[in-house]
N, C-alpha and C positions, 0 to 999 in steps of 0.2 A: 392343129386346133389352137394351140398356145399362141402361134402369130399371127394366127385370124384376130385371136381376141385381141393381140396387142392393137395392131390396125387397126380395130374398130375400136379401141379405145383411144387410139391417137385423134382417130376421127371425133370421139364426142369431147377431147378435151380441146379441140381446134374451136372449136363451136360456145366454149364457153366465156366470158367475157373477162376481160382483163382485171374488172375490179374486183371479180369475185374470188380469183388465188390472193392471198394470205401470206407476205411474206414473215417467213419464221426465223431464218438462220443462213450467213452469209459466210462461205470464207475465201477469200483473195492469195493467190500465187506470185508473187512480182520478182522479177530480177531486178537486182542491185541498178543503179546508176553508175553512169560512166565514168570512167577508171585511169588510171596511170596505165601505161603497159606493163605485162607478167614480164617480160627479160627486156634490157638495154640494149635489144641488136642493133635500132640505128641509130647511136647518141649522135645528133649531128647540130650540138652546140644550144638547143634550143632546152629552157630550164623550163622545171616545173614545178609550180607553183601550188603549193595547199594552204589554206587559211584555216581550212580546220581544222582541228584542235581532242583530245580526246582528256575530260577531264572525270575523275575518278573519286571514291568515298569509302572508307573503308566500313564493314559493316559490321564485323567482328576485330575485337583489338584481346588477345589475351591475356589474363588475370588484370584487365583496367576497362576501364568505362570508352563508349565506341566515340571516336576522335570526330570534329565536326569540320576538320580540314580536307579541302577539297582537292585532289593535285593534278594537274594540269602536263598531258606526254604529249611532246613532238618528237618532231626527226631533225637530228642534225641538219645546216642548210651547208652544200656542199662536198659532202661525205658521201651521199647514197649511190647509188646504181644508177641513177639519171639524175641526170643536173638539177639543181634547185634543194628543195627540202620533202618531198613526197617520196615515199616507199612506192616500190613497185605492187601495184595492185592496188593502189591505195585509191578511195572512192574520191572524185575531184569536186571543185565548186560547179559546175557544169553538171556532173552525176546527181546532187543535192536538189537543184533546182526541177529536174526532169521527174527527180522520187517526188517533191513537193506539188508539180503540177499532177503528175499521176493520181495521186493522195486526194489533191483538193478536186480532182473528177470524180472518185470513188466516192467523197465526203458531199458531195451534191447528190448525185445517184441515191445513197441513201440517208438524205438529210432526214426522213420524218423516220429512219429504223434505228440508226443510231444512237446507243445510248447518251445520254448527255457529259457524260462522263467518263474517263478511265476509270474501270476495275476491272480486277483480275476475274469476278464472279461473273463476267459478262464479255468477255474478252482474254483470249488467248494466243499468243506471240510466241512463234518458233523461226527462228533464224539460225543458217551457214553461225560458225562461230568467226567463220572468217572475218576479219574488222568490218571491211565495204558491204558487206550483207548487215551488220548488224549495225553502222550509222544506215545504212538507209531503211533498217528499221527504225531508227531514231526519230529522222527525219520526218517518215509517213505518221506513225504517232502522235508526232507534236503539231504537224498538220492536222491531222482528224480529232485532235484534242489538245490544242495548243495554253500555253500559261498551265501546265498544270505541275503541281510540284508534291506530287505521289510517286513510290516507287515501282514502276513498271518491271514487271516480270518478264524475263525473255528467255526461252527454256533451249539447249544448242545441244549437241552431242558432240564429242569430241573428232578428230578427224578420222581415228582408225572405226568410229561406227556411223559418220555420216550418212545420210543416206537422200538428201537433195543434190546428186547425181551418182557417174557409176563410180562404184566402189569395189574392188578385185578383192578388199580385207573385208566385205562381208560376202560378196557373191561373187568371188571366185573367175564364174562363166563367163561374166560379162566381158573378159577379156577374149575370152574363145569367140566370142558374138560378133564382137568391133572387129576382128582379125579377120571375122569368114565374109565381112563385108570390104573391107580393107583389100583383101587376097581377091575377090570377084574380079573376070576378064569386064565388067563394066566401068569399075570404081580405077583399074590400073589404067584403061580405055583415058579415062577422061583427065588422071593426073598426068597423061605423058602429053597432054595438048600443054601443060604449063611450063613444056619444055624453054620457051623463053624468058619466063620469067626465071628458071632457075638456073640459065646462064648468065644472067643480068645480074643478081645474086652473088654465083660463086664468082665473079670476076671483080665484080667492088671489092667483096670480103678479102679474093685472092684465096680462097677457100672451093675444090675441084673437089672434095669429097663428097660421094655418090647420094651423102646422107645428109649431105647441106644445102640448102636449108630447111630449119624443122616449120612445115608449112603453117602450124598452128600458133608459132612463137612469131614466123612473117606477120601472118595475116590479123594478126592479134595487134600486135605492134603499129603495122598499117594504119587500121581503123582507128584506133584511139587518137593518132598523130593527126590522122582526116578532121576525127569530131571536134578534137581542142586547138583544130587551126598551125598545127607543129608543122612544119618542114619533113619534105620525106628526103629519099637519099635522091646523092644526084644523079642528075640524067632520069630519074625515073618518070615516064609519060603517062599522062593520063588512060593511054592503052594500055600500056603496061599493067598498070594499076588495076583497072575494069577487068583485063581478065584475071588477074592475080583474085581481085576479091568477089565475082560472078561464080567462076570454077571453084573456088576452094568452101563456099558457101552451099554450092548445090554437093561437093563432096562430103561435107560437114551432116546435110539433108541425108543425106544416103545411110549413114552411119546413125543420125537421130532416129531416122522414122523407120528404120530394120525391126518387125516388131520382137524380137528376141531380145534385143540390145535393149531396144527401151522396156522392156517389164523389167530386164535384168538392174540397169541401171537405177532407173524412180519409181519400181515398179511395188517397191516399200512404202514408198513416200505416198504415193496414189492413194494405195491402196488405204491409209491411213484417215487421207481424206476425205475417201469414198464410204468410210467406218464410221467417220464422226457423223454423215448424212445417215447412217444407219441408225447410231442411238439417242440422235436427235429426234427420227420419228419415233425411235422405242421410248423417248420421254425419261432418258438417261443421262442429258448433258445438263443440267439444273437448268440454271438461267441464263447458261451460255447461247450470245448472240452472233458472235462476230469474231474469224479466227485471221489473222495475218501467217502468211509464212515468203521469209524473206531468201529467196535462193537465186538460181543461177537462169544462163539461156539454157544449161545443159540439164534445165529442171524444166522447164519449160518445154519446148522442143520435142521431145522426145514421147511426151503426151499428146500435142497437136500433132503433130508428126504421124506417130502412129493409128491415130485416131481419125487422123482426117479431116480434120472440120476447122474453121476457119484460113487464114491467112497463112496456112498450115507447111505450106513451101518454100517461106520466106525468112530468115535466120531473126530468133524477137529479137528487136530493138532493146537496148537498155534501157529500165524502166519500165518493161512492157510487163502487164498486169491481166491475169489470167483467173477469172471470176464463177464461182459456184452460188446461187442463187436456191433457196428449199422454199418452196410454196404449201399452201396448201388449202384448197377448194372443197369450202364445207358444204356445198351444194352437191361432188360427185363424191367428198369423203376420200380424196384422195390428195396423194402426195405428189409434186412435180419438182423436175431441177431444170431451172435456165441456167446458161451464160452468158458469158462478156468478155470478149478480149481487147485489150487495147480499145475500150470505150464502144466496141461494137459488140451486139447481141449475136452470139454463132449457137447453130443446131448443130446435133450428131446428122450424119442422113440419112434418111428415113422418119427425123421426128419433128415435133411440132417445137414452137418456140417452147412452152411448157413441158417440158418431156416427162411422160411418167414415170414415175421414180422403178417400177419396176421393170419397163421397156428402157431407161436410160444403165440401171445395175446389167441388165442383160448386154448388154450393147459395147460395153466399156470394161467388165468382165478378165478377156481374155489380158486385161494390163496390169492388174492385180494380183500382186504378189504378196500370197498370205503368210507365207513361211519362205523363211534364205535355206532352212532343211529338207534336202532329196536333190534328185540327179539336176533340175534345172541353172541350181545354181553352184551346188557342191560338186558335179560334173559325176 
């Protein structure tokens, strides 16, 4: 009876008109912009270059008055792990402009909902504490609110309770998870086709160990090299390449959208998100409008993924922006969630663009992770 009624209420919110949902309350998912690589595996001469800059204020000075000096970190030029003056993993000028466009799509989208202003009473910011999560929080802020010279609050967890992706120091299982997808006669099926890429590999390196290379430190390395125009290693062909980073993207797929792995993994974080739509309708968030949270692919991904719905088999782009939309239709007295990924409108299936809040909690449910306590994730 209960998914009769959902269906016929899908049906009567199909039917109602666009102008008449109300939007109340917005929050956005985005992955960082693009990056340095995480390890120097191919340094092959080409330097890299950051221009920005990370400058700082102290806010508390003990038993004296708080200092109005501002001080300014880099990185050594020539010292680091890859040529040039950028840390590994560090967000690039490339990654900046990608957070920027992303931002200034979001800031059109909702030009007439947004506040005219940063505040904290109306706006709430959670980001990775890792540096490239939290400039391209920066970044999108000063887009969506640029010139502004208030103190933005940005709230992080430290690394041992993260929880914008998997984390084995809160949930333990999600190791068992990734391993039982890992172990599948499917998942070994398709990494032994990259047999040539990982003699291509061990023979540059001079490196025949069974366990070299580490596919995720390759392919990582790869791509970043691709986007900022770097030189890959030699001899390596465009074939080479395509199946290096096809295969290791749909194995990557495999291990995201496992639904075990992924509640295990962001199944905190979700669920989090999924909570703030709850006491938004219960009239418990004041006059909070608008939340950012600034994390990973492996926050992203793993939602789509398991869930299904949009562009959902294809590894997000950096910079890709993953959208919750709360409505609300004084005419049926009900509450609806859209979204948006990467600038496009996506349903759950089965639902209407407006999805009922109570057929979308039904639906999305099974990724919601309300407690890291009992056998799912303590094993």
């Amino acid at each position: 009876f209960l998914f009769l009624l959902l269906i016929l209420c899908g049906l009567l919110v199909a039917t109602v008109c666009a102008e008449d949902w109300e939007l109340q309350f917005v929050q956005v998912l985005h992955r960082h912009g693009d990056r340095t690589p995480l390890s120097p595996l191919t340094p092959y001469g080409d330097e890299w270059i950051c221009l920005s800059t990370e400058i700082t204020q102290s806010d508390v000075v003990p038993d004296g008055p708080v200092g109005s000096r501002r001080f300014r970190s880099h990185y050594m030029h020539g010292v680091e792990a890859l040529a040039g003056n950028c840390s590994l993993g560090q967000l690039t000028d490339l990654g900046m402009s990608e957070i920027a466009a992303m931002a200034a799509r979001v800031k059109e989208r909702y030009a007439d909902f947004l506040p005219s202003s940063y505040s904290d009473e109306t706006v709430y910011i959670r980001s990775d504490s890792i540096d490239r999560c939290q400039q391209s929080s920066h970044v999108f802020i000063d887009t969506l609110w640029p010139n502004g010279s208030d103190i933005v609050e940005i709230e992080m967890r430290e690394a041992a309770t993260e929880n914008l992706g998997a984390n084995p120091y809160l949930c333990p299982m999600v190791s068992n998870y990734s391993a039982a997808v890992t172990s599948s006669e499917e998942y070994q099926q398709l990494l032994g086709t990259l047999s040539n890429v990982k003699e291509f590999f061990q023979d540059l390196y001079h490196n025949h160990d069974k366990s070299f290379p580490n596919w995720l430190d390759l392919n990582d390395n790869i791509v970043c090299r691709i986007a900022h125009n770097k030189s890959l290693p030699p001899n390596m062909t465009e074939a080479l390449t395509n199946e290096l980073l096809t295969t290791w993207r749909e194995l990557f797929r495999m291990i995201n959208g496992d639904p075990d792995y992924a509640k295990a993994a962001i199944g905190q974080v979700f669920n989090e998100i999924m909570t703030r739509i709850e006491e938004k309708i219960a009239g418990n968030l004041g006059n909070l409008l608008f939340v950012e949270v600034s994390g990973h692919d492996t926050t992203i991904w793993p939602i789509i993924a398991s869930l299904q719905f949009g562009n959902w088999k294809e590894w997000p782009p950096y910079a890709s922006e993953l959208t919750w939309e709360l409505h609300y239709s004084h005419s049926l007295n009900l509450w609806a969630v859209r979204m948006h990924y990467n600038g496009e409108m996506v349903t759950l299936n089965g639902c209407t663009e407006y999805c009922p809040w109570d057929e979308y909690a039904l639906q999305v449910d099974r990724l919601r992770l309300r407690s890291l306590d009992g056998g799912f994730c303590q094993g």
